[in-house]
N, C-alpha and C positions, 0 to 999 in steps of 0.2 A: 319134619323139622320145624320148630318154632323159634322165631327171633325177638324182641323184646327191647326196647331202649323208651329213655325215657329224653326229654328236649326240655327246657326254660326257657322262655319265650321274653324279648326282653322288656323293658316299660312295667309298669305296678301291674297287669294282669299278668296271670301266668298261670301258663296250661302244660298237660303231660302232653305226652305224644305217645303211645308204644303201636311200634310195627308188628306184625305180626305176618309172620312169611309160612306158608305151608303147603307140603310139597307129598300130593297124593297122584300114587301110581303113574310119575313122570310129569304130572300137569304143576306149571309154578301159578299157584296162585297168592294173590295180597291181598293184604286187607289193612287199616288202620283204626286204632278206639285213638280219640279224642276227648280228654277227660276236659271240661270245662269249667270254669272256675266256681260252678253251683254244686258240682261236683258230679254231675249228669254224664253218663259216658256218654257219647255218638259213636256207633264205628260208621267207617267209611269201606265202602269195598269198590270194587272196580266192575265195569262189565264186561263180558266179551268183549274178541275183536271183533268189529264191522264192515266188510266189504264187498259191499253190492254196486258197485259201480268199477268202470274201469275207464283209463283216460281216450279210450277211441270217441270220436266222435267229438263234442265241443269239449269237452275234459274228464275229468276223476268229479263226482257230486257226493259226496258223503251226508248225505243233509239228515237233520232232525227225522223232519216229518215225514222223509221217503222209508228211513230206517224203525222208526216205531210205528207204521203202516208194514213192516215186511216181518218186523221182530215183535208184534204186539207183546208191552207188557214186561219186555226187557229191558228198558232205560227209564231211570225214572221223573216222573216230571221237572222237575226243576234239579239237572246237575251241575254239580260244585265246579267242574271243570270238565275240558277236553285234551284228549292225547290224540295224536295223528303220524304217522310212521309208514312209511314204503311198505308193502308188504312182507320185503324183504330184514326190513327192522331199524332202516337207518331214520332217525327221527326228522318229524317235516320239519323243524326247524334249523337243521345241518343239510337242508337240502339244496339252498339258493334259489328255488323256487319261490311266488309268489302268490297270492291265495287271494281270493275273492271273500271268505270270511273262515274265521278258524274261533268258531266261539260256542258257549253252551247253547244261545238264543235258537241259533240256524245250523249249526253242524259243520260240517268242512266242505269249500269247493276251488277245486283247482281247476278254471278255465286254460285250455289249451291256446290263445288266440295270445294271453299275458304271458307267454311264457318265450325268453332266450331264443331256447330250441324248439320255441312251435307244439312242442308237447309235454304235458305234467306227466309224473313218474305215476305208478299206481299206489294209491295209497288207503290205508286200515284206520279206522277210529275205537277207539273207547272214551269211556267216562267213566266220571268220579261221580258216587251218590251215597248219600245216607243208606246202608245196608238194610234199614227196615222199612224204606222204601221201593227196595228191588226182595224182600219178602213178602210184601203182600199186593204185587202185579200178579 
């Protein structure tokens, strides 16, 4: 299944958007082209989820450099953003949890010690990258 839309972005530049959703043997994966006003596509694609940590001990650590030290080759250097989600899928930011850093620079880390209840939930990363970025890792 493929989906397709296009956005107008407001102010004198303006760019396409089209989504592109595709849905092989059960697995939902995305992706986005980014037409740019040169007329240059970029697509954007996503990476896996990441969860090599868990919150025993001082918390959940989702970090950069522990994850592409475990995943060599799978994130790519410089990404456009980060997603962060329970494992279970509720997003970390409907969670009322508080985070030690939630960014492209260092990754995700939920210390147990800042939290309410004494313990972070467990929690998954991905990222956003330029797809011909995470083709030629």
């Amino acid at each position: 299944m493929r989906f397709c839309f296009g956005v107008k972005t407001a102010g004198s530049m303006k760019e396409l958007i089209f989504g592109v959703f595709l849905v092989t043997m059960g697995v939902f994966s995305q992706s986005w082209a980014i037409l740019l006003p040169l007329g240059l596509p970029v697509e954007i694609c996503y990476t896996q989820w990441f969860d090599r940590d868990n919150p025993s001990g001082l918390g959940d650590y989702e970090t950069l450099d522990q994850l592409r030290a475990e995943y060599p080759g799978t994130i790519c250097p410089k990404p456009l953003t980060i997603e962060a989600q329970t494992v279970s899928g509720t997003p970390a930011s409907s969670t009322g949890q508080v985070f030690q850093y939630y960014n492209t620079v260092y990754g995700f880390a939920c210390v147990n010690s800042q939290q309410k209840l004494g313990s972070c939930l467990d929690y998954k990363v991905r990222f956003r990258c330029p797809c011909l970025d995470l083709e030629v890792l």
